[in-house]
BALO-337661 format. One record per residue (C-alpha): residue number from 1; residue in one letter; x, y, z. Coordinates in pm, 1 decimal. Example, Ala and Ser with C-alpha at 12.3 -4.5 7.8 and 13.67 -1.06 7.14 Angstrom:
2
+-----+------+----------+----------+----------+
! seq ! type !        u !        v !        w !
+-----+------+----------+----------+----------+
!   1 !    A !   1230.0 !   -450.0 !    780.0 !
!   2 !    S !   1367.0 !   -106.0 !    714.0 !
+-----+------+----------+----------+----------+
This chain:
279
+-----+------+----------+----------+----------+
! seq ! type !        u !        v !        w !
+-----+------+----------+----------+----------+
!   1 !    X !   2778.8 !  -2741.4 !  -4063.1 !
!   2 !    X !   2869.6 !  -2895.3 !  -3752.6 !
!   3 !    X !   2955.6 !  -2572.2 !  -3565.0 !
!   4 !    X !   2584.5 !  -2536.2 !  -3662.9 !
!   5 !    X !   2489.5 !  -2831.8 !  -3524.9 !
!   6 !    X !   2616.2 !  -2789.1 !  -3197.9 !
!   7 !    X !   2488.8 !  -2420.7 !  -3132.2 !
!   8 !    X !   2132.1 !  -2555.0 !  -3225.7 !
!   9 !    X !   2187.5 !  -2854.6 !  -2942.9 !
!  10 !    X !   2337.1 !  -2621.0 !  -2700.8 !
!  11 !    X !   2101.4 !  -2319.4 !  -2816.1 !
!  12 !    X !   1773.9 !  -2540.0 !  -2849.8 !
!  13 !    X !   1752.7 !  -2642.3 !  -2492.4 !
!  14 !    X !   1806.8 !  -2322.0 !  -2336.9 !
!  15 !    X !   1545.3 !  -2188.3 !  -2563.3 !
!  16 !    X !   1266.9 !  -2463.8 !  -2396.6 !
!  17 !    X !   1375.6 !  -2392.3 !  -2039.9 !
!  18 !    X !   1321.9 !  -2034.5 !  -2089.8 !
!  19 !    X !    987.6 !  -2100.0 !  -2224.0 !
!  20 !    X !    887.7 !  -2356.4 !  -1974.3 !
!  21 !    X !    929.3 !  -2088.0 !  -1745.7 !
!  22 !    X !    772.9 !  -1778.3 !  -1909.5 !
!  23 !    X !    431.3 !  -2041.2 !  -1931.5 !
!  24 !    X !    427.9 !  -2013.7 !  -1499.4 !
!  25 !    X !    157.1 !  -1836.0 !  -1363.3 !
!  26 !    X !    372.2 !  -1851.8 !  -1055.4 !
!  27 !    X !    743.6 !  -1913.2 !   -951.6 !
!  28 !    X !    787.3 !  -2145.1 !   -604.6 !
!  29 !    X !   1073.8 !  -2058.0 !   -417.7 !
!  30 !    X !   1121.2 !  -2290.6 !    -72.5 !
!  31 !    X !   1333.2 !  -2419.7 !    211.6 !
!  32 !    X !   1352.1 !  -2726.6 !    415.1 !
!  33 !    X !   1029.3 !  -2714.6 !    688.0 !
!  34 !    X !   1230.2 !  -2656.7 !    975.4 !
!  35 !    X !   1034.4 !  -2402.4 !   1183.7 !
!  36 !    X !    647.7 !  -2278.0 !   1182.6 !
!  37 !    X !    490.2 !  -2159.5 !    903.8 !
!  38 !    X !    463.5 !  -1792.4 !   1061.1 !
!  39 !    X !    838.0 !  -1738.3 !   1156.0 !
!  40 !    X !    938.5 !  -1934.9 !    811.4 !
!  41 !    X !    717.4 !  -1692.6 !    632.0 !
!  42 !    X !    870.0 !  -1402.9 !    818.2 !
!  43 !    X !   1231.4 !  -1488.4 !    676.1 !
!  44 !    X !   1144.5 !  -1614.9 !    351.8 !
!  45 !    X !    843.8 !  -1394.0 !    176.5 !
!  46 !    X !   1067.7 !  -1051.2 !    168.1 !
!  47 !    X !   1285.4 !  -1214.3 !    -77.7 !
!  48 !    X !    993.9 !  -1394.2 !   -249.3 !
!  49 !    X !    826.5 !  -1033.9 !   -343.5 !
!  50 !    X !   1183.3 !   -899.5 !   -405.4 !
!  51 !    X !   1227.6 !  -1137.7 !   -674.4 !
!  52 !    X !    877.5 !  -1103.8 !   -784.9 !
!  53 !    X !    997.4 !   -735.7 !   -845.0 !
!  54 !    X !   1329.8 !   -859.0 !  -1023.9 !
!  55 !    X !   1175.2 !  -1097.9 !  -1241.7 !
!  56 !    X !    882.3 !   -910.4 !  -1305.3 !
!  57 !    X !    682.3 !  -1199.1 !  -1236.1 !
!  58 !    X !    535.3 !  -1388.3 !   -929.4 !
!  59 !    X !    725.3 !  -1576.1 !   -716.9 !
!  60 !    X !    599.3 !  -1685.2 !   -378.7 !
!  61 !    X !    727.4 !  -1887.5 !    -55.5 !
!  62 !    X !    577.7 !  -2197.8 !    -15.3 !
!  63 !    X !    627.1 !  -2411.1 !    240.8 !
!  64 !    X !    691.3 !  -2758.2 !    249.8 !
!  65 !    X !    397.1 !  -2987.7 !    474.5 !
!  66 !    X !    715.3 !  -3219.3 !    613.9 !
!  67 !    X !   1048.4 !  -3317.7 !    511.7 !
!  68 !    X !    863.4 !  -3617.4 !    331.4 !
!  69 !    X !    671.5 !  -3392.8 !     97.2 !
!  70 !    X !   1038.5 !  -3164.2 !     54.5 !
!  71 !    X !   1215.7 !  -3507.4 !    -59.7 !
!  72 !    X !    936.1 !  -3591.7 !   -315.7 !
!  73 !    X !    878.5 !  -3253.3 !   -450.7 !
!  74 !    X !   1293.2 !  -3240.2 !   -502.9 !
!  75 !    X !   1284.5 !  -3524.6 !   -677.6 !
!  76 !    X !   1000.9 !  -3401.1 !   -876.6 !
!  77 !    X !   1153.4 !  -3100.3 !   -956.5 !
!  78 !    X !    891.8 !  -2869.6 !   -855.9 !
!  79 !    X !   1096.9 !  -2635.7 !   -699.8 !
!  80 !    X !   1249.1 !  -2322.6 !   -897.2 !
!  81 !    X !   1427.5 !  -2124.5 !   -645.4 !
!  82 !    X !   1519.1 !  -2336.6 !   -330.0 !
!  83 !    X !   1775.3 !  -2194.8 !    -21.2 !
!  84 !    X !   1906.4 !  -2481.8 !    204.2 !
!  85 !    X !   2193.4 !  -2712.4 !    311.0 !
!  86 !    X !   2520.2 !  -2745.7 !     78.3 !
!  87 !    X !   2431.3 !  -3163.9 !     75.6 !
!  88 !    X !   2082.9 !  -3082.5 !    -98.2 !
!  89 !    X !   2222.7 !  -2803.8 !   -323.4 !
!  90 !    X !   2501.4 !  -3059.2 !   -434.7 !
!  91 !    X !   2191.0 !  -3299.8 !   -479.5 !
!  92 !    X !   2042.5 !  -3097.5 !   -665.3 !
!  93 !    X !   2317.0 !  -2987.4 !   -899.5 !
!  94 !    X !   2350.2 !  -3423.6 !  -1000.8 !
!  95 !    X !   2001.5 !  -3503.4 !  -1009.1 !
!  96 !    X !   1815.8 !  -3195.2 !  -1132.0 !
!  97 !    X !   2053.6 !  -2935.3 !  -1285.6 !
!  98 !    X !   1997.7 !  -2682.4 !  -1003.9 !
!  99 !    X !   2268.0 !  -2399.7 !   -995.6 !
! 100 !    X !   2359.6 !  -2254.8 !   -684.3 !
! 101 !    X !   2371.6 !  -1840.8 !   -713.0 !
! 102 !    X !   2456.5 !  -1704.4 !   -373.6 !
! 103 !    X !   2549.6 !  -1837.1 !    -41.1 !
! 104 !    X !   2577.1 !  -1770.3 !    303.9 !
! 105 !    X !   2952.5 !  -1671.6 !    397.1 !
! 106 !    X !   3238.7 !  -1856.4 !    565.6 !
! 107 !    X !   3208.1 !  -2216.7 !    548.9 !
! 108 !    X !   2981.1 !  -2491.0 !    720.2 !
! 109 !    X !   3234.7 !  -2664.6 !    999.8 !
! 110 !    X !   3110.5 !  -2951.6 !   1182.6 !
! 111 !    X !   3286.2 !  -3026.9 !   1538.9 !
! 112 !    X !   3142.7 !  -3368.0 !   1747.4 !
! 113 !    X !   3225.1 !  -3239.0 !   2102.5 !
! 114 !    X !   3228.3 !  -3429.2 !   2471.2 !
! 115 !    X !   3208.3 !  -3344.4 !   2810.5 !
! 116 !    X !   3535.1 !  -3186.0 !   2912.1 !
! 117 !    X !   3507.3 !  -3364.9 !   3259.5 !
! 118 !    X !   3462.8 !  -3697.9 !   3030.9 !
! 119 !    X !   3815.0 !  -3837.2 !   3024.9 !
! 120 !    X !   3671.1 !  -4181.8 !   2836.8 !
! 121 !    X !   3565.8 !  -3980.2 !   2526.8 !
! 122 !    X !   3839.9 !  -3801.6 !   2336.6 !
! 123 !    X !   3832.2 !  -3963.2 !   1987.3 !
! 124 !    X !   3604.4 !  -4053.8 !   1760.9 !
! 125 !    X !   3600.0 !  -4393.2 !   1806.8 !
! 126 !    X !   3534.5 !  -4367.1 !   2151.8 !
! 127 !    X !   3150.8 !  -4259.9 !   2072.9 !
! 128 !    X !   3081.5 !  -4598.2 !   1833.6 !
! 129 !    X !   2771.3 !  -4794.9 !   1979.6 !
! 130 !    X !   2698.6 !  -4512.2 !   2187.3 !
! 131 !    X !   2464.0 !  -4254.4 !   2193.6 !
! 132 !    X !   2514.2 !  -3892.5 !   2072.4 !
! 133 !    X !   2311.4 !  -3627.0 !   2052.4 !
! 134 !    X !   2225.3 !  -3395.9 !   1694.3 !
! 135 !    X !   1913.5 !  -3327.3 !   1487.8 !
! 136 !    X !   1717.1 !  -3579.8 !   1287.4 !
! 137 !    X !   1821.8 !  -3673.2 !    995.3 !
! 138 !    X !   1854.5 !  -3549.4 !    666.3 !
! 139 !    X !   2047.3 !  -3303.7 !    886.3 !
! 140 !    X !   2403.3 !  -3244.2 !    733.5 !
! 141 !    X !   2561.0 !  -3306.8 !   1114.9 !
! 142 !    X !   2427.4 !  -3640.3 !   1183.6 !
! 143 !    X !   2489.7 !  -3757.4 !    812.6 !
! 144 !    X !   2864.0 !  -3665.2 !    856.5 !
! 145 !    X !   2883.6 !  -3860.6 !   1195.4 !
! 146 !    X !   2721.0 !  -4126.6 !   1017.4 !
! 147 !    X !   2970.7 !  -4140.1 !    759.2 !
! 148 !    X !   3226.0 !  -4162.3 !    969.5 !
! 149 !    X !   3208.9 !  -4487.8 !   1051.1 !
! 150 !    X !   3237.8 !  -4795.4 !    823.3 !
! 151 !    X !   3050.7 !  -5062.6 !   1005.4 !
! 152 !    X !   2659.5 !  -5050.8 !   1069.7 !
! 153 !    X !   2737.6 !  -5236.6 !   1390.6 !
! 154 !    X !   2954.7 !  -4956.9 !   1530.4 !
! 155 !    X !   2701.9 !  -4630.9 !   1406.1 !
! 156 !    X !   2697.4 !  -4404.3 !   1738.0 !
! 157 !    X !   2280.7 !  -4420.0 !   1814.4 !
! 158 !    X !   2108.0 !  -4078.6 !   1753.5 !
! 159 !    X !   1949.5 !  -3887.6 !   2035.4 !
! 160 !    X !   1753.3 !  -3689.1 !   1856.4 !
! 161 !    X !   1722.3 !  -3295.7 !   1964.0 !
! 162 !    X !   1590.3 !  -2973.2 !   1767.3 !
! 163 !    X !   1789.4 !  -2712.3 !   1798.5 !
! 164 !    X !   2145.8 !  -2635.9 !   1829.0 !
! 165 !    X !   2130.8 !  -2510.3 !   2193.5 !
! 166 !    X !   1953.3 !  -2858.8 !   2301.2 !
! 167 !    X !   2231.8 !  -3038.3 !   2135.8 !
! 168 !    X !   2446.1 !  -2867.8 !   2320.6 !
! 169 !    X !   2259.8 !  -2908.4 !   2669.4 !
! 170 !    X !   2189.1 !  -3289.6 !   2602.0 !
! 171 !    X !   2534.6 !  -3335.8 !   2628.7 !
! 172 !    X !   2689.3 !  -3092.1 !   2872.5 !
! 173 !    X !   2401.9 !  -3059.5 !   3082.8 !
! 174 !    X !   2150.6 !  -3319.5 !   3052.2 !
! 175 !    X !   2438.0 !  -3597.5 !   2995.1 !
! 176 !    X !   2185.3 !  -3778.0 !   2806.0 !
! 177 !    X !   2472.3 !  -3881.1 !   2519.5 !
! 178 !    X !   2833.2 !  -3922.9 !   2538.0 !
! 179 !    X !   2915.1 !  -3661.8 !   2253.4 !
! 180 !    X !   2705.9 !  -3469.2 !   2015.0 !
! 181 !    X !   2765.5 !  -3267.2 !   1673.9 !
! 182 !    X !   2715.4 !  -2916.0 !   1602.3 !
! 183 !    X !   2868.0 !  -2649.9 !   1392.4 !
! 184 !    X !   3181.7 !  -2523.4 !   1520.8 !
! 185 !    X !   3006.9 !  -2131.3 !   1544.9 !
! 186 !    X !   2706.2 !  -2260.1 !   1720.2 !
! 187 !    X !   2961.9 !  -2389.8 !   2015.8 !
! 188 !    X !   3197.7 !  -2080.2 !   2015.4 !
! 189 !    X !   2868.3 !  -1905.2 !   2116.5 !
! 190 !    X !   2740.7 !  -2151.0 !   2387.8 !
! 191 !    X !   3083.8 !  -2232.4 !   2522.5 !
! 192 !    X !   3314.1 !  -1931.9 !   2406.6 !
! 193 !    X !   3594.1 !  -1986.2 !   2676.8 !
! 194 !    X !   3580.5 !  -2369.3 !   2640.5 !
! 195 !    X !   3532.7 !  -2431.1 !   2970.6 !
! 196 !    X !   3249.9 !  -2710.2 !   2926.6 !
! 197 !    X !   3303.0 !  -2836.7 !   2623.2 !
! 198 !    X !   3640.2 !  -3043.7 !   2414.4 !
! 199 !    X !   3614.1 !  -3097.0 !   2037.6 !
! 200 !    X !   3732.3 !  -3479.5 !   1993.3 !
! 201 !    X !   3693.8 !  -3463.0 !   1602.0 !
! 202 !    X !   3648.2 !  -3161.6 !   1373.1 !
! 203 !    X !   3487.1 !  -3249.1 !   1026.9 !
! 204 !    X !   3705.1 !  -3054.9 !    696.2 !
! 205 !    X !   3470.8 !  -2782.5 !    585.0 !
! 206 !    X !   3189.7 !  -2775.6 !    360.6 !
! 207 !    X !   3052.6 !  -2472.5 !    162.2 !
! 208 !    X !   2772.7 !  -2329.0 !    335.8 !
! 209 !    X !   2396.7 !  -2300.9 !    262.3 !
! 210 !    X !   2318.0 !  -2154.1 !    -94.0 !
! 211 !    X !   2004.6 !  -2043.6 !   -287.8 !
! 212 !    X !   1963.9 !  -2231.1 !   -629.2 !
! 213 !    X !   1762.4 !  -2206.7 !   -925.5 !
! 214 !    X !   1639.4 !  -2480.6 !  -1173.7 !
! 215 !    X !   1701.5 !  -2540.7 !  -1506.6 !
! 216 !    X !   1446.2 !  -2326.9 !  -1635.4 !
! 217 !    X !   1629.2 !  -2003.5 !  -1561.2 !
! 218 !    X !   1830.5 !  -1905.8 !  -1853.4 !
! 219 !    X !   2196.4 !  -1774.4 !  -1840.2 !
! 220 !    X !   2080.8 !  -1416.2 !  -1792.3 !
! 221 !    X !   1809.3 !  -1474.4 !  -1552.2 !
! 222 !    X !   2051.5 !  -1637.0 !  -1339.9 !
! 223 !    X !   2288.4 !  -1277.5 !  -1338.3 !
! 224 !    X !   2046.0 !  -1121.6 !  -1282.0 !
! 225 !    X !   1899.1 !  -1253.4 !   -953.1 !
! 226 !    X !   2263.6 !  -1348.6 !   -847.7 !
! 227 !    X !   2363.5 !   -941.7 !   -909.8 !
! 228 !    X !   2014.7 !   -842.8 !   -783.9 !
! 229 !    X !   2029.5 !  -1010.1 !   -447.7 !
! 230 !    X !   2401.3 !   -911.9 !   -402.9 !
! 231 !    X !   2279.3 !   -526.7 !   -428.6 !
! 232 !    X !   2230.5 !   -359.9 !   -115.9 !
! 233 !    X !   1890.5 !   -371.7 !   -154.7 !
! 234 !    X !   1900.0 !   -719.5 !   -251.7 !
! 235 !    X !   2056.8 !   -758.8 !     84.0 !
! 236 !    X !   1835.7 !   -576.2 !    314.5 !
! 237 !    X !   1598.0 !   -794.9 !    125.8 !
! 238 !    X !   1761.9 !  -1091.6 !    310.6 !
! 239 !    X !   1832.8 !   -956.4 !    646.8 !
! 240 !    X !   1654.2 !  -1179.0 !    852.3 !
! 241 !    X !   1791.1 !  -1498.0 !    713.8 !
! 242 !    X !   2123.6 !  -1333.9 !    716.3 !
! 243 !    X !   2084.2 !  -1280.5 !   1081.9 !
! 244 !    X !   1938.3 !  -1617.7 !   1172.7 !
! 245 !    X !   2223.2 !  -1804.0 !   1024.3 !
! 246 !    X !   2507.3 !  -1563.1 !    969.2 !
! 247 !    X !   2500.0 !  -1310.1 !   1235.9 !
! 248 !    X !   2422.4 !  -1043.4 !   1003.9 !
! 249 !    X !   2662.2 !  -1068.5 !    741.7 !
! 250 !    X !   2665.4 !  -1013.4 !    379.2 !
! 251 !    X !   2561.9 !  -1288.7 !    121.4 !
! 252 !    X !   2845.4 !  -1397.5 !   -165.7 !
! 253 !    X !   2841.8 !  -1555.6 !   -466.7 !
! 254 !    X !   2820.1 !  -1930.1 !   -491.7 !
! 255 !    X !   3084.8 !  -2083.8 !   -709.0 !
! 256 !    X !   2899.9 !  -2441.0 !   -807.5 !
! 257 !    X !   3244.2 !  -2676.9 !   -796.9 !
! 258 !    X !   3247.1 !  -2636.6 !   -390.7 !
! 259 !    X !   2920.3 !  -2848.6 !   -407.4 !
! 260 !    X !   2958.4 !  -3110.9 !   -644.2 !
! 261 !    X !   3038.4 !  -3401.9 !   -363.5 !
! 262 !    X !   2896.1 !  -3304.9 !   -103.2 !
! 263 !    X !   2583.8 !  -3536.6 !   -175.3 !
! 264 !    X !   2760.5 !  -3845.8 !    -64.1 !
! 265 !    X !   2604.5 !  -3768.7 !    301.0 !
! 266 !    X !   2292.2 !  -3853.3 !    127.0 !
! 267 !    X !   2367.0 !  -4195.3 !    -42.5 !
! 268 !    X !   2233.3 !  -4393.1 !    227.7 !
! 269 !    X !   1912.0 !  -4245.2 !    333.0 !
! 270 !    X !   1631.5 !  -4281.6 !    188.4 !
! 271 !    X !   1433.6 !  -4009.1 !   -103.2 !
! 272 !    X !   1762.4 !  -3929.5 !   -163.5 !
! 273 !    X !   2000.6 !  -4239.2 !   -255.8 !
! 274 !    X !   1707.9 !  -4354.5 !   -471.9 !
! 275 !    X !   1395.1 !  -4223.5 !   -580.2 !
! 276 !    X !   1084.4 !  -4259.6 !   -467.3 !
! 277 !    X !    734.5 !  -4507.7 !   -574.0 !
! 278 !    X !    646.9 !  -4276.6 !   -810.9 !
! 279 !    X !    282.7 !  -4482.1 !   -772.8 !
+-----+------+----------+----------+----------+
């Protein structure tokens, strides 16, 4: 009677999602807003149709309108299929019972770099007060530098550039900010002989970006579209976000402990450490 029991509270659930999900006209798959519409598109709709053709039903890329709207429609869980940062996929996985399927390869290593010529910065808390250069915020960089340090009083001031390559430049060329934060890949290509550049803290790696799926997606479903995208197919499928972030290599499977604390980075700001008016 009880083994009963607990199959039907276990069994029950699963059942719901799975129907929740067959009612869906359509299936939204997204990622953070972080270029245009057209070039988003570009890397994004392949695997959109691809999965329409593994699932057998529609699933399209929509875009979020800001970061704003992405925050809100997290915590709303309107998203099914989502690929982004390892600190939102661990968010995710506590909040909404997302379950990361595949990932991007190697991990995510952040390095805060100075000026080599700059013989007052060489540690980390030779950049507190000052200013340092990295992308706005909810970016998984700026959070870590942020964590870093214990006291408001002593939080290095953002100055605030898109794109890796102007991060770089702000601080090597532009000396607009003492240091600035980057991943470690990004400054092997901009500096490969380290001529310009000296890494005064390197951050311990995080798992890299991942595509999850909600709730709603039953055991199965998630093999499948985890063995589907793996295929070679599946991967030509993903070629051009494989080359915009990976240099062209494979995808691998996501194992979901990596993520699990990697939310802390979001704890402080805000749509994430609490939830929104929902008025």
């Amino acid at each position: 009677m009880k083994t009963k029991t607990l199959l039907a509270i276990i069994f029950f659930p699963m059942l719901a999602n799975a129907e929740n999900l067959e009612k869906k006209d359509v299936i939204v798959f997204t990622a953070p807003p972080r270029g245009s519409l057209e070039a988003e598109t570009k890397t994004y709709k392949p695997i959109a149709d691809y999965l329409s053709k593994v699932l057998n039903k529609k699933v399209v890329y929509k875009q979020p309108m800001s970061w704003m709207h992405y925050q809100k429609d997290m915590w709303a869980d309107k998203f099914d299929i989502v690929f982004d940062g390892p600190h939102f996929v661990s968010w995710r996985m506590n909040n909404t019972k997302h379950t990361p399927l595949i990932k991007l390869p190697d991990q995510m290593i952040w390095v805060i770099v100075a000026r080599k010529d700059n013989t007052k910065v060489n540690k980390l808390k030779d950049i507190e007060g000052k200013g340092f250069c990295g992308q706005s915020p909810p970016n998984l960089g700026t959070l870590t530098v942020r964590s870093l340090v214990d006291a408001a009083t002593r939080e290095p001031r953002l100055v605030s550039r898109k794109g890796w390559k102007n991060v770089y430049k702000g601080v090597i060329e532009e000396k607009a900010c003492v240091a600035g934060v980057m991943p470690i890949t990004n400054l092997k290509q901009y500096d490969p002989q380290g001529k310009n550049a000296k890494i005064i803290y390197k951050h311990i790696p995080f798992p890299n970006q991942a595509l999850t799926v909600s709730s709603e997606f039953s055991l199965n479903l998630r093999d499948k579209i985890r063995k589907s995208l793996l295929t070679k197919e599946g991967q030509n499928t993903m070629q051009a976000l494989r080359k915009r972030y990976t240099n062209g290599n494979l995808m691998v499977p996501a194992n979901k402990n990596e993520y699990k604390h990697v939310t802390s980075v979001l704890n402080d700001v805000y749509g994430y450490g609490f939830k929104f008016d929902s008025k």
